[in-house]
C-alpha positions in Angstrom: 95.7 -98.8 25.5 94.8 -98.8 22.0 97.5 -101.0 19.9 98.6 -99.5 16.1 98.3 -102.0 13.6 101.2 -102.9 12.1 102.2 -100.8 8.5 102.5 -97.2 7.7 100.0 -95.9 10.0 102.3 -97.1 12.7 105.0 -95.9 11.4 104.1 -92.8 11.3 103.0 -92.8 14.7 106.1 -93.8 16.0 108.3 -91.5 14.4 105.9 -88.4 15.5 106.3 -89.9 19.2 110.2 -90.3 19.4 110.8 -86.9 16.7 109.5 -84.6 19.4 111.5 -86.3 21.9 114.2 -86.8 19.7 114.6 -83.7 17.0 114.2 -81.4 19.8 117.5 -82.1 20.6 118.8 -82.6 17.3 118.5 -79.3 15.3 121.0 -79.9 12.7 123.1 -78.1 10.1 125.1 -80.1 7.6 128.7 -81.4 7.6 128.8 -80.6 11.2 129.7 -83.5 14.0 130.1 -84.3 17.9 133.3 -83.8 19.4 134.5 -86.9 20.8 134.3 -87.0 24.5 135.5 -89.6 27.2 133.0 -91.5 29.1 132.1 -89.7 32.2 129.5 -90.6 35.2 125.5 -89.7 35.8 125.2 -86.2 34.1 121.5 -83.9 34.0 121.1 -81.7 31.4 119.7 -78.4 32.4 118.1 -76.3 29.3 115.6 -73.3 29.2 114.4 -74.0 25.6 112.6 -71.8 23.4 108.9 -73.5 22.1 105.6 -72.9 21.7 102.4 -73.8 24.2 100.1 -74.5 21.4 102.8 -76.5 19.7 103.9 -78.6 22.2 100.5 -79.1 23.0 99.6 -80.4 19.7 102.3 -82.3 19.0 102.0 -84.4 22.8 98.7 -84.2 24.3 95.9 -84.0 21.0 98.0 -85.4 18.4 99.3 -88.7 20.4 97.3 -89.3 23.6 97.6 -92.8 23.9 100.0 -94.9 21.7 101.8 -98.6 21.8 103.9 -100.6 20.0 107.1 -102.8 20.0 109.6 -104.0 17.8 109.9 -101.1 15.8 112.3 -100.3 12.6 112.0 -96.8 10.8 114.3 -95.2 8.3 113.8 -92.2 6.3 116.4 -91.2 3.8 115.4 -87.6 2.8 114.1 -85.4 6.0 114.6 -81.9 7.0 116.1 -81.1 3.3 117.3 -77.5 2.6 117.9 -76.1 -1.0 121.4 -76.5 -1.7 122.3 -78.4 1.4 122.8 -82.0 1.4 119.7 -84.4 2.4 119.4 -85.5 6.0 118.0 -89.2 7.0 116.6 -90.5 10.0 116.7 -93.9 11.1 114.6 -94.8 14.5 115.0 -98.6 16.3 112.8 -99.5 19.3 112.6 -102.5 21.6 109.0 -101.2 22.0 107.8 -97.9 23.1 104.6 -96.9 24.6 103.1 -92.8 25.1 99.6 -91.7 27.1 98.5 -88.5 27.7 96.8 -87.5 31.0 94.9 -84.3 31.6 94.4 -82.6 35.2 93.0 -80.0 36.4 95.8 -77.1 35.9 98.4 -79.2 33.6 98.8 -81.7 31.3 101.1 -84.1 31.5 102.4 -86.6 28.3 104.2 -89.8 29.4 106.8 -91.8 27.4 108.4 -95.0 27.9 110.3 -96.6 25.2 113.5 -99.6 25.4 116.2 -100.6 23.3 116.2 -97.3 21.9 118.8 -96.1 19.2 117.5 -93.0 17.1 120.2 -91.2 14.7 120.2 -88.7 12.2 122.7 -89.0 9.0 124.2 -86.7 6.2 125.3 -88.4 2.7 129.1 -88.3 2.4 130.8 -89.7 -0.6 128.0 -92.4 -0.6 127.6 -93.3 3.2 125.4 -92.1 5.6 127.4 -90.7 8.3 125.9 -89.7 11.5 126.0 -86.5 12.9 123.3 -86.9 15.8 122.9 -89.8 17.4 120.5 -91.4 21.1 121.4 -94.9 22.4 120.2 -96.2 25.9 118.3 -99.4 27.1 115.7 -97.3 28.9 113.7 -94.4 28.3 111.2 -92.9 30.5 110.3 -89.2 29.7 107.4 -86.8 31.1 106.3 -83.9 29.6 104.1 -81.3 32.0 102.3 -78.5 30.1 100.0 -75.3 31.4 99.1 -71.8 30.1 102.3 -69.9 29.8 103.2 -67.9 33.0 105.9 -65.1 32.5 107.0 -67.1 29.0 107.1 -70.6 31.1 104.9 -73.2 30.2 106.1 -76.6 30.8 108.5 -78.8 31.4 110.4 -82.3 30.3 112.1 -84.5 32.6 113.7 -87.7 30.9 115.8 -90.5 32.5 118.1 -92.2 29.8 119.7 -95.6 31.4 122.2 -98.1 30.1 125.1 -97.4 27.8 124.0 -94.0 27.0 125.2 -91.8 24.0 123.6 -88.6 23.5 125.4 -86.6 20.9 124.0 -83.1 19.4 126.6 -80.9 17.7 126.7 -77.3 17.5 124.4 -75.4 15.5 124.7 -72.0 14.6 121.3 -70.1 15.1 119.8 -73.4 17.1 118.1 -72.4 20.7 119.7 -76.4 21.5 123.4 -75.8 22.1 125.3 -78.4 21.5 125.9 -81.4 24.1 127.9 -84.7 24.6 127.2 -87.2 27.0 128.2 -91.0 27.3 127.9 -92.9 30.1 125.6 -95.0 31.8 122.7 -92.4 33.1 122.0 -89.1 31.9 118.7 -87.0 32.9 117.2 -84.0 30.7 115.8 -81.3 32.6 114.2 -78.9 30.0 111.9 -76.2 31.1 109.6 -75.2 27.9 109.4 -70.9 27.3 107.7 -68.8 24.8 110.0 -66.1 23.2 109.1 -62.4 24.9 110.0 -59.7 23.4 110.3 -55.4 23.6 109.7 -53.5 20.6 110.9 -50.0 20.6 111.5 -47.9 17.5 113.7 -44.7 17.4 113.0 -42.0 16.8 109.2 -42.0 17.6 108.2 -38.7 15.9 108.5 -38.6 12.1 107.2 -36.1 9.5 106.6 -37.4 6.0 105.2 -35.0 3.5 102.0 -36.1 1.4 102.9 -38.1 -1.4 106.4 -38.9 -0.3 108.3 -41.9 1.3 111.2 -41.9 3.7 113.5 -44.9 3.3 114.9 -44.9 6.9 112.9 -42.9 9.1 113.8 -45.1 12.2 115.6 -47.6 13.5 113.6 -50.6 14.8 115.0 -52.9 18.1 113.7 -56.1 19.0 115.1 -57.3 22.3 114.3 -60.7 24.0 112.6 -59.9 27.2 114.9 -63.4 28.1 118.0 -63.4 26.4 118.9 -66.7 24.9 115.1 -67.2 24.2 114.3 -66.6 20.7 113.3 -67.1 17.7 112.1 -66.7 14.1 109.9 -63.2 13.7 108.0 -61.2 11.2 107.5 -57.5 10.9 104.5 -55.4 9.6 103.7 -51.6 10.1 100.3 -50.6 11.2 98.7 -47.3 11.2 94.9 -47.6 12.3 93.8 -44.8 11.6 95.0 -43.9 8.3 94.9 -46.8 5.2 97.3 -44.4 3.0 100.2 -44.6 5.3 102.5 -47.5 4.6 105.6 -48.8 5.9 108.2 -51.5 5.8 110.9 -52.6 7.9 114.6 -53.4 5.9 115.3 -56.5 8.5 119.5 -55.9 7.4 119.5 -52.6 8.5 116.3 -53.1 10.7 115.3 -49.2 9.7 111.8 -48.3 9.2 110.7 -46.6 5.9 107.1 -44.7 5.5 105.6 -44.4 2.7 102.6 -41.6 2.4 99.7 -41.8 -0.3 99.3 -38.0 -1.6 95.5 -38.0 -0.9 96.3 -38.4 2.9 95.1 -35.3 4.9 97.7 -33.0 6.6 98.0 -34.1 10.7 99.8 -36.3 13.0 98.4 -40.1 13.0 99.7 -42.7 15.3 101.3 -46.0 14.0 103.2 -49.1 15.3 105.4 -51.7 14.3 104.2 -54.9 15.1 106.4 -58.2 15.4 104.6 -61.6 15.3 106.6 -64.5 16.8 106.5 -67.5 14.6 107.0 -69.9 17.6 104.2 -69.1 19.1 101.7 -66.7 16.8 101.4 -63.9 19.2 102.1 -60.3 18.3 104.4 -57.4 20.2 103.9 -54.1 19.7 106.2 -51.2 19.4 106.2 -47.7 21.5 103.5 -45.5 19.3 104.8 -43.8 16.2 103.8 -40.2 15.7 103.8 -39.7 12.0 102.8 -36.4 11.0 102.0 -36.0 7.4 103.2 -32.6 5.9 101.7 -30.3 3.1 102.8 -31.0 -0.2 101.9 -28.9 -3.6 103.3 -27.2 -6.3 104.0 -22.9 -6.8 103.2 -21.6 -10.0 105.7 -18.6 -10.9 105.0 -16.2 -13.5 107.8 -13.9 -14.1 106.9 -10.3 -14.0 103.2 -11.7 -12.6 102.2 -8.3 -13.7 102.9 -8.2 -17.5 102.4 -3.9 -17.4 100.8 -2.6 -20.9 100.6 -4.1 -24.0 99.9 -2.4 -27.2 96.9 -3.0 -29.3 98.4 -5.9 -32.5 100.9 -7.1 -30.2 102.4 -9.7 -27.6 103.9 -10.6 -24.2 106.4 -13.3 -23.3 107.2 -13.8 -19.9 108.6 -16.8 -18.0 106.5 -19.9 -16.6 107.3 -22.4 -14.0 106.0 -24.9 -12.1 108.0 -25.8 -8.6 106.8 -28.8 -6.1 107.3 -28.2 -2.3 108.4 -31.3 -1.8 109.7 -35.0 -3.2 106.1 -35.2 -4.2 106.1 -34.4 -8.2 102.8 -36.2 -8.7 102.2 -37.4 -12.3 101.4 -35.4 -15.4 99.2 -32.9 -15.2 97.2 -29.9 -16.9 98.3 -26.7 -17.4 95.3 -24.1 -17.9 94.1 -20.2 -17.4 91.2 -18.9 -16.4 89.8 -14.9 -16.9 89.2 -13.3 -13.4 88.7 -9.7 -14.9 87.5 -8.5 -18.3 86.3 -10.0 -21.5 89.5 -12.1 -23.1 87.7 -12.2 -26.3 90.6 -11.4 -29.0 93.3 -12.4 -26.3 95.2 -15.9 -27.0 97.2 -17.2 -24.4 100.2 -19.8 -25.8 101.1 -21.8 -23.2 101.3 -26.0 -23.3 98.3 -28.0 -22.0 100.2 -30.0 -19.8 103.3 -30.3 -17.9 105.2 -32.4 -15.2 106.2 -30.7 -12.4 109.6 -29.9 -12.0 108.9 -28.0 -15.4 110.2 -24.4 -16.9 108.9 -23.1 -19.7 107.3 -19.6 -21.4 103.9 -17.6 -21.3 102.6 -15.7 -24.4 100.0 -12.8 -24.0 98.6 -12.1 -27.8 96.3 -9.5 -27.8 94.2 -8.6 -31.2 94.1 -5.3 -32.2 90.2 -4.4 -31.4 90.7 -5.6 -28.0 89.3 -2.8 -25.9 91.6 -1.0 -23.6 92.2 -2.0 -20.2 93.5 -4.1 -17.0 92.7 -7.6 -17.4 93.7 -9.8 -15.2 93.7 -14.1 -15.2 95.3 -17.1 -13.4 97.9 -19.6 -14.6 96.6 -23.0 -12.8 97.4 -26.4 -12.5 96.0 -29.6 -11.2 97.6 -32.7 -9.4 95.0 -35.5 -9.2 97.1 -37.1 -6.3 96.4 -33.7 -3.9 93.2 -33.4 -5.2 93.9 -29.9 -5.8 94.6 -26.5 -7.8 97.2 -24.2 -7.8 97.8 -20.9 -9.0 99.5 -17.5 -9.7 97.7 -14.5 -10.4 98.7 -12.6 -13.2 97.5 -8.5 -14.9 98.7 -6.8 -17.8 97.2 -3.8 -19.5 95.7 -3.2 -23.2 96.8 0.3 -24.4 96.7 1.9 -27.7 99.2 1.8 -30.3 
């Protein structure tokens, strides 16, 4: 055995030991208190409780594999504080107490055996520490069994609480512990320790986006314990492998999926998953593969007539100009620009604006100079969106005639 010293080292110590033991049972929420019960005879307490294997094994076997002490006050006025709620305290009084960890060949096993034990937790009312949680008994004697997890299970706690015991948890909404009264002179805690399981699935599993675009609820995401009753705090992330412009997020109060698509992503179908990580235990589910195929966006340029007919020497043309996107996708500002396909524009001005954002109407003006041979000439109205990377056009003639 190795002995603490006496101080804050052992302190310390002592409450890790019996808050493992202890605050396992007592997951708290404020103002809330045991209902009075009458004393009754030997009673086991059965629970499947929801925990982590790397955890537990921290917290019993590396952290505290061999530990002694006796005559033991602790009292700690501000733990397991919330903002806005009021400040919890723990006060911990053992006889002595004594832990040792013991490893075999397919499990681990953490024993504890403490006496004259009396371990509450408090909440501040009108300037008294009133306590909502409280374990008494003369005797403790606890084991704590641990292997890899099998199916979710992976270990156990049996504990034997003797003479004059008061156990009291109240009940917490959103605690795995539900809430338990016992007092009498033997109770025995028979906890089986599982990991949280669960089944993503996310509905529908085909979704089209168009580049450049988002869709705020695409799907709607389930997470279902493959245990019920075994739970616990998640996160959410979307993952598409084999695309880095598809994005999405999950709205955990609607639990709908939204997809966001960078306009630079190629047209196809890409596959994608929502992944959930449990915080219990670190590991991560995945949901049924997403099929998200990405859409063409881009823009039509319309020139009303396209064909502008004949147009006297000295004189001009106006016509209508638009620019239309397909989709959402407007992109950002861009230029607006001709280019001669057919003939020499020299003495021809074209009044248009140099850029525009799409959805935009405006007007085209053909000016053509009075030596400008006769002719078809013929040019495109363009425009290009840096996002798509690309141009688009519309084709437009007209014809120089005489006066």
């Amino acid at each position: 055995m190795i002995s603490m010293p006496k101080g804050r080292s052992k302190k310390i110590t002592i409450m890790a030991t019996m808050v493992m033991l202890v605050l396992a049972v007592s997951m708290l929420a404020v103002g809330l208190s045991p209902t009075a019960a009458k004393r009754v005879p030997p009673q086991t307490w059965s629970l499947r409780l929801a925990s982590g294997y790397n955890g537990a094994r921290q917290t019993f076997i590396k952290t505290f594999p061999e530990v002694s002490s006796s005559g033991f006050h602790y009292y700690n006025p501000g733990i397991m504080s919330q903002p806005g709620a009021p400040t919890m305290s723990l006060s911990i009084n053992l006889e002595s107490v004594s832990a040792k960890a013991t490893d075999y060949v397919f499990y681990e096993n953490w024993h504890l055996e403490a006496r004259g034990v009396d371990v509450s937790i408090g909440v501040p009312i009108l300037g008294l520490d009133i306590r909502v949680a409280r374990i008494v008994c003369r005797e403790l004697i606890a084991d704590v069994n641990l292997w890899p997890p099998e199916d979710g299970e992976f270990g156990t706690l049996t504990a034997t609480l003797k003479g004059e015991v008061l156990l009291a948890v109240p009940i917490v909404p959103g605690s795995p512990i539900p809430g338990y009264y016992y007092s009498g002179p033997e109770l025995r805690l028979e906890w089986t320790f599982v990991e949280p399981r669960y089944a993503v699935t996310v509905d529908p599993s085909e979704i089209s986006v168009p580049q450049g675009c988002r869709v705020g609820e695409a799907a709607t995401v389930t997470v279902t314990p493959e245990e019920p009753g075994i739970t616990g705090p998640v996160g959410y992330r979307f993952e598409c492998r084999e695309m880095g412009g598809i994005n999405g997020w999950i709205d955990t109060s609607k639990m709908k999926l939204g997809i966001n698509v960078e306009p630079w992503v190629p047209t196809g179908t890409y596959t994608a998953n929502v992944v959930v990580t449990c915080w219990t235990t670190g590991k991560e589910y995945r949901s049924n593969d997403i099929s998200v195929t990405v859409t063409e966006s881009g823009f039509t340029v319309m020139v009303d007539p396209f064909n502008l007919g004949q147009i006297p020497q000295g004189e001009s043309r106006h016509c209508n100009l638009a620019v239309i996107p397909w989709t959402d996708y407007t992109g950002g500002g861009m230029p607006l620009y001709w280019r001669p396909t057919s003939g020499d524009f020299a003495g021809i001005g074209i009044g248009m604006p140099g850029g525009i954002q799409p959805p935009w109407t405006g007007g085209l003006d053909v000016n053509v100079g009075g030596g400008v041979p006769p002719r078809v000439y013929e040019m495109d109205i363009c425009v290009f969106d840096g996002g798509l990377n690309r141009e688009f056009s519309c084709h437009v003639t007209f014809e120089v005639v005489p006066p």
